[in-house]
C-alpha positions in Angstrom: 18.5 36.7 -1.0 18.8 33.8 -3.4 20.7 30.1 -2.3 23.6 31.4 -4.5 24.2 34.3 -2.5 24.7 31.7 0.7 26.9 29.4 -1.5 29.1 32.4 -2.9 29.2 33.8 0.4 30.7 30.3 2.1 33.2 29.8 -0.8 34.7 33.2 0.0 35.0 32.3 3.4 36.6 28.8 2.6 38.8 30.2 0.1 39.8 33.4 1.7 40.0 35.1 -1.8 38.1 36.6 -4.2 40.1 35.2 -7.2 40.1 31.8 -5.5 36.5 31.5 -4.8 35.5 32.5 -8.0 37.9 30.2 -9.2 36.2 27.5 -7.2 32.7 28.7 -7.8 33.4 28.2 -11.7 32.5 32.3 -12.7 34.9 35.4 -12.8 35.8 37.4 -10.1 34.0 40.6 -10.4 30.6 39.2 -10.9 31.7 37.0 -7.2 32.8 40.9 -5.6 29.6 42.4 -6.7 27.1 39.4 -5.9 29.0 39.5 -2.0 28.4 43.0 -2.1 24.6 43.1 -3.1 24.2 40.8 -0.4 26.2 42.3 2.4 23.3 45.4 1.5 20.4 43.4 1.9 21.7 42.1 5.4 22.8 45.6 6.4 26.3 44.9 7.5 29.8 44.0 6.6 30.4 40.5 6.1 34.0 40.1 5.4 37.0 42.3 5.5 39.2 42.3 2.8 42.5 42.7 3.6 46.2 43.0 1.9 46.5 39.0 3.8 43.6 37.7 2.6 39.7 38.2 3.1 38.3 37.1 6.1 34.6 36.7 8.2 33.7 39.6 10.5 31.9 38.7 13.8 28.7 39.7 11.6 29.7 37.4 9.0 30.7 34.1 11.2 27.0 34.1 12.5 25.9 34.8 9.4 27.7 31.9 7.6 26.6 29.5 10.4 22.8 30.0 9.2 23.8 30.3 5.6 25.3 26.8 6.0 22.4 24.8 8.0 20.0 26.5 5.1 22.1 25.2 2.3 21.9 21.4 3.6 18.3 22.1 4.6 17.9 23.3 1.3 19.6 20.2 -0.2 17.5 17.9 2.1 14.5 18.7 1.0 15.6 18.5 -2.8 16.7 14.9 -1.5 13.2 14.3 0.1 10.8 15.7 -2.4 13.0 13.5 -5.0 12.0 10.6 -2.9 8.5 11.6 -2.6 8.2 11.8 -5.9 9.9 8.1 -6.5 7.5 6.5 -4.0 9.9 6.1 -1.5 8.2 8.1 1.5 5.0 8.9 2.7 1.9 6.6 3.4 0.1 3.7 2.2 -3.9 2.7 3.4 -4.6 -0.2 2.7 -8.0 -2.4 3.7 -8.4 -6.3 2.7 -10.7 -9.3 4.0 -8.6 -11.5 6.9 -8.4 -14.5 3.6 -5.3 -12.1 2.0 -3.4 -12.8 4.8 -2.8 -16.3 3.4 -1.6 -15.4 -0.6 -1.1 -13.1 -2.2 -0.6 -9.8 0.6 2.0 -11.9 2.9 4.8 -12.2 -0.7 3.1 -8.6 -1.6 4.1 -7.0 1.5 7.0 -8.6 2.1 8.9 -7.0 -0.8 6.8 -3.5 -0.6 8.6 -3.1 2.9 11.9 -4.2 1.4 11.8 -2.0 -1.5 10.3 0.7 0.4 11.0 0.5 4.0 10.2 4.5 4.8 6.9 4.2 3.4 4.5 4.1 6.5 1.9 1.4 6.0 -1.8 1.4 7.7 -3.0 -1.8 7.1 -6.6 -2.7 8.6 -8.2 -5.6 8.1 -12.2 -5.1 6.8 -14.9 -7.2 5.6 -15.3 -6.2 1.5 -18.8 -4.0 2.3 -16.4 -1.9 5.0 -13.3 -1.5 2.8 -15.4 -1.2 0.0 -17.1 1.9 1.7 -13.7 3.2 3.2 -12.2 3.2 -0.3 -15.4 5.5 -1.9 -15.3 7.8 0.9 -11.2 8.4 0.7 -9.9 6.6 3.8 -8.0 4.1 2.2 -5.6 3.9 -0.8 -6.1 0.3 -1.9 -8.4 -2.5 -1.0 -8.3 -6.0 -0.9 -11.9 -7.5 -1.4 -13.9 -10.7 -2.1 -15.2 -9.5 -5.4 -15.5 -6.5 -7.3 -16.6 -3.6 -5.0 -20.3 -2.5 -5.4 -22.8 0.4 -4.7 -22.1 3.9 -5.0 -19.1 5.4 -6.0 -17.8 1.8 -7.1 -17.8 3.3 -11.0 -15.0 5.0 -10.3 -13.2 2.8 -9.0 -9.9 0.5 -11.0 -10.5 -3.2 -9.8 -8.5 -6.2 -11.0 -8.1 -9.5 -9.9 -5.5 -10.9 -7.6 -6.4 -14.3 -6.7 -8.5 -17.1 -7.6 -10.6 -19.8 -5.5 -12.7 -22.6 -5.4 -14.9 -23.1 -2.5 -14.1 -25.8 0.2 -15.8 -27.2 3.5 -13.9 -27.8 7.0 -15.5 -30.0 9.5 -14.3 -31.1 13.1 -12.6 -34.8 13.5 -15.5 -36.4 14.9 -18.1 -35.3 12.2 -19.6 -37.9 9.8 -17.8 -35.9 7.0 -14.1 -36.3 8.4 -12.3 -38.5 6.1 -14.4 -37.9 3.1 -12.1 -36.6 -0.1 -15.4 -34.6 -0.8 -19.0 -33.6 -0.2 -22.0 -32.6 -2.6 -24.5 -30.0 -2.2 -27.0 -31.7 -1.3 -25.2 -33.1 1.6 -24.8 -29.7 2.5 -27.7 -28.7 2.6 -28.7 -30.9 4.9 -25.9 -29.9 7.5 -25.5 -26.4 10.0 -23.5 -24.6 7.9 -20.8 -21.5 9.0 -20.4 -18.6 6.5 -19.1 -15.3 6.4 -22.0 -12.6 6.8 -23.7 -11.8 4.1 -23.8 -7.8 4.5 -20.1 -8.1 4.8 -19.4 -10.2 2.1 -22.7 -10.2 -0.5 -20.5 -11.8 -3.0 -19.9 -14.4 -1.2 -23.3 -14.9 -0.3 -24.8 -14.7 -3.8 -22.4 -17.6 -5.2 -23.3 -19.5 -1.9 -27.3 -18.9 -2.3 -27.1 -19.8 -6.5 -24.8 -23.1 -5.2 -27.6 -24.3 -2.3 -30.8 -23.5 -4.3 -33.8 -21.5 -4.3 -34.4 -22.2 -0.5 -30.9 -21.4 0.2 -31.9 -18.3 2.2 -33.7 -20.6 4.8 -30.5 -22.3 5.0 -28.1 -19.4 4.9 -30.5 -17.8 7.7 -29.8 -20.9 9.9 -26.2 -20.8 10.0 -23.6 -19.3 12.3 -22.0 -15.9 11.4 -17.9 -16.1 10.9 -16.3 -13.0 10.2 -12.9 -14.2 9.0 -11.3 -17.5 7.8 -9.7 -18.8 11.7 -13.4 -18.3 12.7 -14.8 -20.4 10.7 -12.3 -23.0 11.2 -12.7 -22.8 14.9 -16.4 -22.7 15.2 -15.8 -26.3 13.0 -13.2 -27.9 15.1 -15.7 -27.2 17.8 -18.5 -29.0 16.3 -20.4 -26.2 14.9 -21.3 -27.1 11.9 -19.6 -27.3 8.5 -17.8 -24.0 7.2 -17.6 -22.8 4.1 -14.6 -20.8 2.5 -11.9 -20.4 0.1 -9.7 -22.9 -0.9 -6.9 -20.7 0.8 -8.0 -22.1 3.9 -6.2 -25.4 3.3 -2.8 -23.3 3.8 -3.9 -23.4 7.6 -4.4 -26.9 8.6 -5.7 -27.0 12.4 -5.3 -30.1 14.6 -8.6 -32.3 15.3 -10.1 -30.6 11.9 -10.7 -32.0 8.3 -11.0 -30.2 4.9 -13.2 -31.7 2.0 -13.7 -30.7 -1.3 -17.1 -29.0 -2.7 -18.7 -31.3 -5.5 -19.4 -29.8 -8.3 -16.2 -27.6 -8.0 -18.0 -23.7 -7.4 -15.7 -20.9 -8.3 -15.3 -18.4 -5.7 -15.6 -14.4 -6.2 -12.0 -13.6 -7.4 -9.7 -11.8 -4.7 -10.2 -8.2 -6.2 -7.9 -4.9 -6.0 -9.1 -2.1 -6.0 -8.2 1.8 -6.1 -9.9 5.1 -7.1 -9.1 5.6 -10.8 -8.1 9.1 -10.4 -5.4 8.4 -7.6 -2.2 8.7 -8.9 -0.1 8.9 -5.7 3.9 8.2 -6.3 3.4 5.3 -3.0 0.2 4.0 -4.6 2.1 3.5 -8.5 5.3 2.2 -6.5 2.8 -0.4 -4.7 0.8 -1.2 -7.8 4.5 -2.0 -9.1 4.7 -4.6 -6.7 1.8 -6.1 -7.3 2.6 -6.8 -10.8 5.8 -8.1 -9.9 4.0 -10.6 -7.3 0.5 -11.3 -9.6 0.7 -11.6 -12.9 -3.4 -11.9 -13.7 -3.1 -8.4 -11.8 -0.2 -7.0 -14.3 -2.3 -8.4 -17.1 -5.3 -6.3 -16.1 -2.8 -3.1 -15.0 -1.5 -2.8 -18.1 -5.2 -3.1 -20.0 -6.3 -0.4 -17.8 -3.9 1.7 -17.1 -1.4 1.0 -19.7 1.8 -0.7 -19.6 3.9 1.8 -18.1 1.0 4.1 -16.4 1.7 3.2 -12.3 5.6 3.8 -12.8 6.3 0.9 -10.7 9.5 -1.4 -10.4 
């Protein structure tokens, strides 16, 4: 039994004539009487009567035209859905990122993803870069949002492209000697309690803060309090802490009773980096990736080198 037979089978029964039905149906009338036939065999019964009035549903043939027209829309429906599917415009996005992203680019990012998509269903979790990093590899997450490229194994296979750039920047509370100072050196720094982000989560991070400080920099890293995300850091500062350390993305989220001060000389952060497994090719992930060119164009730049210009199928 074939969806024709169901469609053929409910045109006779809205048409209440052979001639009319086939009519309707767009082929000739005997191959309609024969195809109504076959089928009235394979369910065993007889399906319509034909009269001198008219043809017309038997009691066999109203419950069997009740099915035969909840399959037909099922069958349409998931024609409908799998064209979706395909499109990107169902299913599931997993996506991992460092707190920082919260602040540009993710906030535009997701914004439109969930207005051009709003039946994809997004798992968003916020990691440190060695966890997402690690989640990505082992096939728990789709895309990842880290502070620098991704490392260790499994990285290889990995297509990572920059999102965002930074410089790095120091917040102090209001009563420390530093508030009201346009900037601070190094050396000044080194001579302060510092607050970083941990360096297992974040070893980029902690490579560029270690080459900035000098060669005891470990002693000083060693000495400082542990942050795990950018409101940390800030709060451990407004309480008198020490000085923090992060991106310049932190000045987006100015805190009462704290101060912000240029590093001198100007260090370049780790680029904002994201990542996916190079043989993903998911219809949600190349509708996200879309997105993201849309939204950052140093990313579309590097999409298109990679992956070619029209490769993801985004908008």
């Amino acid at each position: 039994m074939e969806a024709r037979h169901l469609r053929y089978a409910l045109a006779l029964a809205e048409h209440g004539h052979f001639g009319r039905a086939a009519g309707a149906l767009g082929i000739a009338q005997p191959p309609l009487s024969k195809q109504i036939a076959d089928l009235e065999r394979e369910v065993g019964t007889r399906l319509f009567d034909r009269t001198r009035r008219g043809v017309f549903p038997t009691a066999a043939g109203v419950a069997f035209l009740a099915r035969a027209r909840r399959a037909l829309g099922e069958i349409t429906a998931a024609s409908v859905d799998a064209a979706r599917a395909a499109r990107g415009e169902t299913g599931r996005l997993r996506l991992g990122f460092i707190a920082s992203a919260l602040l540009e680019p993710l906030p535009d990012v997701l914004g439109r993803f969930g207005r051009e998509r709003p039946d994809v269903r997004l798992e968003l979790h916020e990691m440190a870069t060695s966890r997402s990093t690690a989640a990505l590899v082992a096939g728990e997450l789709d895309v990842a949002i880290t502070l620098g490229r991704p490392r260790g194994t499994g990285a290889e296979r990995l297509v990572s492209v920059p999102i965002g750039h930074d410089h790095l920047v120091a917040v102090v509370g209001g009563a420390h000697p530093f508030a009201g100072q346009v900037s601070v050196s190094v050396e000044q720094l080194r001579r302060q309690p510092l607050i970083v982000a941990p360096g297992e989560d974040e070893p980029a991070l902690t490579g560029t803060l270690r080459a900035l400080l000098g060669e005891d920099s470990p002693a000083v890293l060693a000495g400082a309090s542990v942050a795990r995300d950018i409101h940390t850091i800030i709060g451990l500062a407004a309480c008198g802490v020490g000085v923090g350390l992060g991106p310049s993305r932190m000045l987006s989220v100015p805190r009462r009773g704290t101060w912000f001060c240029e590093v001198t000389p100007r260090t370049s952060l780790p680029d904002l980096v994201l990542s996916f497994d190079a043989r993903e090719r998911s219809p949600v992930l190349r509708a996200f990736l879309g997105v993201v060119r849309g939204n950052c164009p140093d990313a579309a730049a590097a999409l298109d080198l990679r992956l070619g210009p029209r490769e993801e199928g985004g908008p």
